[in-house]
N, C-alpha and C positions, 0 to 999 in steps of 0.2 A: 242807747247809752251815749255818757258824751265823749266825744274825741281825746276829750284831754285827759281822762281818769281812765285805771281802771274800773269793772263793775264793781258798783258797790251797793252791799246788801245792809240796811240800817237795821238791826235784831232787838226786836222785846221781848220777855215772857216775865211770867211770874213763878219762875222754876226756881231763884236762886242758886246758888252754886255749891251748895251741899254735895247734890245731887251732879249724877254725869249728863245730866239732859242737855245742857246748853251746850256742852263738848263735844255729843253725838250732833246733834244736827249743822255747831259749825263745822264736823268733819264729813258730813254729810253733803254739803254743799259745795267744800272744796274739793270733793274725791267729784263730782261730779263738775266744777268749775276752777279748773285749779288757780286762774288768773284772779280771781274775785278776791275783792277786802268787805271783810266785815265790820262794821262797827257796830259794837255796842251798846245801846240809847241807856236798858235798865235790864235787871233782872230780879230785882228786890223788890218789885211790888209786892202787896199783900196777896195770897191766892185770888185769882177770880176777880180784880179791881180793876176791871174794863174799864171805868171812867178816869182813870190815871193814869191810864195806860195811852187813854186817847188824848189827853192834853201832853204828856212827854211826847206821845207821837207828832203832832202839830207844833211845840217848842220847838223840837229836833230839827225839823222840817226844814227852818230858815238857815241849819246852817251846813243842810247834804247841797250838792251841785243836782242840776238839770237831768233826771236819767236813772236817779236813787230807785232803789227797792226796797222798799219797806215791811219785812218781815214781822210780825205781829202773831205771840201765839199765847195768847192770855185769852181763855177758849173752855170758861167752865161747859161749856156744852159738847164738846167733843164725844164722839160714840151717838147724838142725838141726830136728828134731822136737821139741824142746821146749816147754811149754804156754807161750800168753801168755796169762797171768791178770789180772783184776780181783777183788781181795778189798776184803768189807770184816767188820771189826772193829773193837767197842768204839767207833761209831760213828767208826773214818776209814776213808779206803782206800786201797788199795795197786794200783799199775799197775807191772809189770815181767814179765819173765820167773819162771816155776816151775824157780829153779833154786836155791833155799835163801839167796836174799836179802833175804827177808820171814822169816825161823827164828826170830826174835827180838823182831821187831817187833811179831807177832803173840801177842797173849795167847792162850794155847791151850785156855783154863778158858772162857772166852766163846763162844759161835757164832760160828764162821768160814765167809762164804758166801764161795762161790766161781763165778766167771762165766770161762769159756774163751772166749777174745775172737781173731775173726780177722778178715782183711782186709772181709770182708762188715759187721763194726761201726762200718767209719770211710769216710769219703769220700776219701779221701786220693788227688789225683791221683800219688804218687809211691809205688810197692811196693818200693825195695830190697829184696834178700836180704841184706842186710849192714846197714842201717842202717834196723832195726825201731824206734829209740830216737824218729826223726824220723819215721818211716811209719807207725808203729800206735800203740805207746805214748805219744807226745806226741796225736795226735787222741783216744785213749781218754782221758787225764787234762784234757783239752778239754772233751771233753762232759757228764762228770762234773761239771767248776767251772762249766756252763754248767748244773748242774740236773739232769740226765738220771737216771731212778731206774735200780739198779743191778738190775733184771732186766730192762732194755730192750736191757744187754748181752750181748751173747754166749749161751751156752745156759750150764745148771748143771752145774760140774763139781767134779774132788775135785782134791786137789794131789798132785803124785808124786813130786815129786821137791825139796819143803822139807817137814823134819819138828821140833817139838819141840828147841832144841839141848841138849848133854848138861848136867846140873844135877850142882854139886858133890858127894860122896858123903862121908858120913861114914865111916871105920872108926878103931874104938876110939875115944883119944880128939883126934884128927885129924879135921881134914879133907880132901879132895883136890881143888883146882881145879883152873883153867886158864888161861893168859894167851890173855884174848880180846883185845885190840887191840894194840897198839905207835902212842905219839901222835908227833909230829914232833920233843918236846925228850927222847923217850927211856925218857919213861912206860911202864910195863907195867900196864895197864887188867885186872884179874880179876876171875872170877864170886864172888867170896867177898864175900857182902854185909858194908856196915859193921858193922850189929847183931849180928855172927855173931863178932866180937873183942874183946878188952877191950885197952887200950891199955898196961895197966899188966903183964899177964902172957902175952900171948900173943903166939906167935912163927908168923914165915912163912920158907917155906924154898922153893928153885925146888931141881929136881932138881942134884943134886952140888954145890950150895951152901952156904955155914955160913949160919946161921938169919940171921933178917934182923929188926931191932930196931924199935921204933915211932917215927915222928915227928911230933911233932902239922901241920908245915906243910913247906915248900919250906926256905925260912929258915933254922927251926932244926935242920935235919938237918945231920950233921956230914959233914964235905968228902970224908974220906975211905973211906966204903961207905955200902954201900944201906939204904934205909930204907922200913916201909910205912908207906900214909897213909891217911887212910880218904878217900876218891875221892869227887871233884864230882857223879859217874855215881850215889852208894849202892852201889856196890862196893869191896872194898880195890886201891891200886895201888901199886906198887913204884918207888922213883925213887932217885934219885941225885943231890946237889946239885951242880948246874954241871955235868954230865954227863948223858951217853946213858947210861940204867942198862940198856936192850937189850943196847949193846955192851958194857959195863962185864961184864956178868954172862954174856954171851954166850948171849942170851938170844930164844929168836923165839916168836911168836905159835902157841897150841896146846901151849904148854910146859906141864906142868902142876905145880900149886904147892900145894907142903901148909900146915896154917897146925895149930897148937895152941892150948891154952889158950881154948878157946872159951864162948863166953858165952851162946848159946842155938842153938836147934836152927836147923835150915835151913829 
């Protein structure tokens, strides 16, 4: 942890807040670490949308300090054989299930240790088979923000089931992403970094789409079609003023999207 903060636990699920679940495991973590801060990332995803869950993860990323813990319990597999992991990298870590919710978060050029963590790591008087988020997960990001070195957990294991996610492909002289997220005003979030476009000649196109023109902001984009922009994220994103450019372009997440006129390699 760093010197300068207290611990701090960064929380996802896709529980929403209907429900008392996201309340039980933040009280669960501080009856067990009482110094720690939690923050937030999301709790609104759609049930079981691992792949949204893993790019808020990686947005988030850039803006926790050195030390963060990254709790992650968007876990349709829970109850199954699926690992519970403890990683850490690039000095933070990750507490969730091994089920490609850390793909992104994870720099993969770095040492990635990996700790398989079961109910023997936590004192947890409560095992649900259904709610590992509050039973394992929240006492393992506990002990962590309380100190604990990260081979006191669990034994060493390898990951099975997150890999690497797919990196844009050049052919000729295109490129081929993807739309990784969809945001709440209709944003289309892509792996095509800023520095990979020029503003003044290059075009983006989503499958059976006419090209799609640049806009330098929200603002100046004209009312009636889409526009790309270069993205808060350092990747390009597709929007639509005053509109959902999702629906607008009939458009979902995993769509992939070519872009020309490129400005340097990937």
């Amino acid at each position: 942890m760093s010197d300068l903060f207290p611990p701090i636990v960064g929380f996802i699920t896709d529980f929403g807040l209907k429900d008392s679940y996201v309340s039980e495991i933040h009280s669960t973590i501080m009856v067990l670490c009482p110094a720690v801060r939690i923050i937030d990332i999301s709790h609104f995803l759609d049930p079981g949308d691992i792949d949204s869950a893993a790019y808020l993860l990686w947005r988030s990323k850039a803006s926790m300090p050195r030390g963060t813990i990254f709790l992650a319990v968007v876990d349709p597999g829970v109850g199954s054989d699926r690992q519970a992991v403890v990683i850490e990298n690039e000095g933070h870590y990750l507490v969730g299930p091994d089920n490609g919710v850390f793909s992104r978060i994870i720099q993969w050029e770095r040492p990635v240790a990996v700790r398989v963590c079961g109910w023997e790591d936590v004192r947890s008087l409560r095992r649900s088979s259904t709610f590992h988020g509050r039973d394992l997960f929240a006492p393992l990001a506990a002990r962590l923000a309380n100190g604990a070195p990260l081979g006191s957990l669990g034994a060493p294991g390898a990951l099975k089931a997150t890999f690497p996610p797919p990196r844009p492909v050049r052919q000729g002289d295109e490129v081929i992403g993807r739309v990784v997220y969809i945001d709440r005003f209709g944003n289309l979030a892509t792996d095509l970094p800023n520095g990979s476009l020029d503003e003044q000649c290059s075009m983006v196109a989503l499958a059976g789409q006419t090209r799609i023109q640049h806009a330098r902001n929200y603002i100046e984009a004209p009312p009636d079609r889409a526009v790309w922009i270069y993205g808060s994220d350092g990747c390009i994103e597709i929007a639509w003023k005053n509109r959902h450019a999702g629906v607008c372009l009939e458009a979902k997440s995993g769509e992939k999207v070519r872009a020309s006129g490129l400005t340097a390699s990937l």
